[in-house]
C-alpha positions as CSV (number, residue, x, y, z in Angstrom):
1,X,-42.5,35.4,162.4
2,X,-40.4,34.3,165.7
3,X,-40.9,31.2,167.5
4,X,-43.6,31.9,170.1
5,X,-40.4,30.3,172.8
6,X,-37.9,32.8,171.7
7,X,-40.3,35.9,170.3
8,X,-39.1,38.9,173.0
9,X,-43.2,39.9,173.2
10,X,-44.5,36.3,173.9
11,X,-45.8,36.0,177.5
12,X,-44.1,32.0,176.8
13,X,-47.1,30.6,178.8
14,X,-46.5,32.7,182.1
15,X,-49.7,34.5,183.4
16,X,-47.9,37.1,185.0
17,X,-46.1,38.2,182.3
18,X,-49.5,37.7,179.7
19,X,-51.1,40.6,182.0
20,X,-47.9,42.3,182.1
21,X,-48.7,42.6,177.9
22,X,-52.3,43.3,178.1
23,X,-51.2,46.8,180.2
24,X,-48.6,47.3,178.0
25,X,-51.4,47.4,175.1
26,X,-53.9,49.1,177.6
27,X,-51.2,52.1,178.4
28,X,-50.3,51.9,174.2
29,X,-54.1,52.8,173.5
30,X,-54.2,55.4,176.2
31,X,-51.5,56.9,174.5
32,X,-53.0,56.8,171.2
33,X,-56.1,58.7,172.5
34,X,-54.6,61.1,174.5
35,X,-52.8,62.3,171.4
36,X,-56.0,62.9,169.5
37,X,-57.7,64.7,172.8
38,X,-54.1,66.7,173.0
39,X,-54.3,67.9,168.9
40,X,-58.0,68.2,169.0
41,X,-57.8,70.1,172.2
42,X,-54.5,72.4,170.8
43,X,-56.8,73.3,167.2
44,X,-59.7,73.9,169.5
45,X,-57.8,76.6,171.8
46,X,-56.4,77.9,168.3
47,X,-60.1,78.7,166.7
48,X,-61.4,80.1,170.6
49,X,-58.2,82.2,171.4
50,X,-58.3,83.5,167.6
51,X,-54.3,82.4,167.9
52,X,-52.3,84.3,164.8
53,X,-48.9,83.4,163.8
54,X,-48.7,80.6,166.6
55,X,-45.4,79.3,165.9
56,X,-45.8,76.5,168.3
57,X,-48.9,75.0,166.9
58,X,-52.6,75.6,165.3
59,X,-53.7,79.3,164.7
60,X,-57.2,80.4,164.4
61,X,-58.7,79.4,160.9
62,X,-56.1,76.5,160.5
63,X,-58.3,73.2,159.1
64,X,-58.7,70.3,161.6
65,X,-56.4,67.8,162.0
66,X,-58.3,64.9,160.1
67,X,-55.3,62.6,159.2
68,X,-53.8,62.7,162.8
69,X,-56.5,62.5,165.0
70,X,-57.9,59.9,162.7
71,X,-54.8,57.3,162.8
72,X,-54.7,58.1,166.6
73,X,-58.2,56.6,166.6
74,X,-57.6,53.6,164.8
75,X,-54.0,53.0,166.6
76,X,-55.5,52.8,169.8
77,X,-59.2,50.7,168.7
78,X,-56.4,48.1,167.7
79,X,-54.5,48.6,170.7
80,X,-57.8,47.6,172.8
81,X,-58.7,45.1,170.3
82,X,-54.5,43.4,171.3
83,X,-54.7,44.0,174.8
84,X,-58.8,42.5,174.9
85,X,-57.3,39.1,173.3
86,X,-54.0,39.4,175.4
87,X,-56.5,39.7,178.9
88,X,-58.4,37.1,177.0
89,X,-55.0,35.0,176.9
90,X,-53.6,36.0,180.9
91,X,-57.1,34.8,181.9
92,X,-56.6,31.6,180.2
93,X,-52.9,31.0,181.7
94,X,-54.3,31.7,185.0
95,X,-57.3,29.4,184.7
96,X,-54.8,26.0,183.3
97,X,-52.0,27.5,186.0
């Protein structure tokens, strides 16, 4: 792992830059969501519209998308979980500022 002084994601002890992070992680876990609102919300259109031979995506009868929604899920509860401890952190550098 990188020295904390020359790792290119450290905050290196500046509060701006530690918030900076923590809506970097906030934005990362929005992200992560909206794709697993976007592909349950594509299958769900699929199975209501009775979509056949939809090139571009789901068609009706198609099985959920477990696998993808799921990892979605868990990449953005760690996202929150990073940018929680990286507010955590900004909060602390502000504080001893």
């Amino acid at each position: 792992m990188a020295d904390r002084e020359t790792d290119r994601w450290s905050d290196l002890g500046d509060p701006a830059k530690a918030r900076r992070l923590a809506w970097m992680w906030v934005i990362f876990a929005l992200v992560a969501a909206g794709g697993a609102g976007l592909s349950w919300l594509a299958w769900w259109v699929a199975q209501v519209g009775n979509y056949q031979d939809n090139w571009r995506g789901f068609n009706e009868g198609d099985g959920f998308p477990w696998i993808f929604v799921a990892v979605c899920v868990v990449a953005g509860v760690w996202c929150l979980f990073v940018a929680r401890r990286q507010w955590s952190r900004a909060r602390h550098l502000a504080r001893d500022h």
